[in-house]
N, C-alpha and C positions, 0 to 999 in steps of 0.2 A: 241577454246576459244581465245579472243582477249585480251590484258588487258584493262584495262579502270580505272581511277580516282576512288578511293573511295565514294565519294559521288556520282559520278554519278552513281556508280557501285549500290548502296544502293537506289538511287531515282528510278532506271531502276528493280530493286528486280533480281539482275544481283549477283552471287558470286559475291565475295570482293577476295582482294588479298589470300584467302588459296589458289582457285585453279589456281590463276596467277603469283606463285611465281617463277614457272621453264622458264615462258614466258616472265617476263618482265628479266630475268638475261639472255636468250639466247638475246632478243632482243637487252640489253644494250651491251653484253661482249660476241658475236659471238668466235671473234676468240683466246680468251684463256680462256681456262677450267677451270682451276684454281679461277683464277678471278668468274669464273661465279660457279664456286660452292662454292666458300667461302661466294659469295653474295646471294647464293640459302641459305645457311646457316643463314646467319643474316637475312634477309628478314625470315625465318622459324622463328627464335628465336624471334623477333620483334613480328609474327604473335601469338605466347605463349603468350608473355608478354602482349599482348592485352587481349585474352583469359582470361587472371590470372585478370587484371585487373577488366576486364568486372564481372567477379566470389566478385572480392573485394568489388566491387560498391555493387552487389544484397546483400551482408555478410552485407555490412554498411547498407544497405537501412532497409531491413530487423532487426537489427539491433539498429535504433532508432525507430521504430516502436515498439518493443518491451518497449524502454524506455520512449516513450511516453505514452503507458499504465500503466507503473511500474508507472509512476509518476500523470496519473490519478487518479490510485487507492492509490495512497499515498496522494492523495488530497482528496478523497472521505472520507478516512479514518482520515483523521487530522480532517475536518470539520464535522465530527461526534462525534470524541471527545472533540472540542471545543462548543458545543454547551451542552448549561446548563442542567441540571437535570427537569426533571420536576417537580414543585412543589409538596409538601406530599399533597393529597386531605384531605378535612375533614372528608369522609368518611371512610377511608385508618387508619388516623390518629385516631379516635374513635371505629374501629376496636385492634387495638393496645390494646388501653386503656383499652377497655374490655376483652380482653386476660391477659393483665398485672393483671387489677383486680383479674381475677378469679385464675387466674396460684399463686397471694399472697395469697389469701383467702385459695386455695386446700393447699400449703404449709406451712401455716399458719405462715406467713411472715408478720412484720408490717411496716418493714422501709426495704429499699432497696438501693444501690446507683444506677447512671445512669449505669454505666459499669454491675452489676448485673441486672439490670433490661432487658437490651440489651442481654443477655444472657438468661435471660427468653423469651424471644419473639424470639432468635434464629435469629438479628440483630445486624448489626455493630453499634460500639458507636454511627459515624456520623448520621447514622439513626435513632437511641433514641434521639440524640442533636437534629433532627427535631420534631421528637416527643414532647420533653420535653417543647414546647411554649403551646402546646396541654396542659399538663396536670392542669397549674394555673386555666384554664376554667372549669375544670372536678373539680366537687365539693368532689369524692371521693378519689381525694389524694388532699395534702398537697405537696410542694417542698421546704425546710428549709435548710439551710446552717448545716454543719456538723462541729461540734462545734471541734472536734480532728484533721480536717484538714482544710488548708487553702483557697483550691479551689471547692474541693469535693461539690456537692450536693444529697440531700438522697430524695428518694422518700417517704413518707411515706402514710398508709390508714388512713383516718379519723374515 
């Protein structure tokens, strides 16, 4: 083995200095031993540190590849919850109503408030508060302000 320059060593698909580290130290430092194994040593230790390196790069590389997906998928997932509800359909919504109907009627219920009624349907309030534009049109209730509270609205059957 000859030694030879690193890049040229790598253009030529030639070892790199691993296995030229004993040949470029006899070459430089023939005639004291010393010298030339302390330099056989560092030259070694250099050859690690490249090593460790080269291991460092692939850990990093690797690495934000990971965090490029973590933050795709954190992108995916923000723009799905920023994107609105779909509106209540009318159909959806007059389902409802004739559930609420009948479920007042079987219980024989005449006034309800929105938070009970939501409860009858087995829906969150927000969901009855869509509902509840639904119901002015529906000629079998009534919607009346509740005279014992200031905000409250009661559903009531006609």
């Amino acid at each position: 083995m000859r030694f030879e320059d690193q890049p040229l060593a790598d253009a030529r698909g030639q070892p790199t200095t691993t296995g030229n580290v004993d040949l470029l130290a006899d070459k430089l430092f023939d005639e004291d031993p010393r010298t030339r194994q302390l330099l056989a040593e560092v030259l070694q230790q250099l050859q690690r540190q490249e090593d460790e390196i080269h291991k460092l790069k692939e850990e990093l590389a690797t690495f934000r590849e990971e965090v490029a997906l973590e933050r795709a998928y954190d992108r995916q997932r923000i723009s799905k919850l920023e994107a609105p509800a779909p509106a209540l359909r009318e159909e959806t919504a007059a389902a409802h109503l004739d559930r609420l109907f009948s479920e007042m009627r079987r219980l024989s219920i005449r006034q309800v408030t929105t938070k009970d009624a939501a409860r009858l349907l087995g829906m969150s309030k927000r969901q009855m508060k869509d509902v509840k534009s639904y119901l002015a049109e529906d000629s079998r209730f009534v919607v009346v302000k509740d005279p014992h509270h200031k905000q409250r609205h009661l559903i009531r059957l006609v």
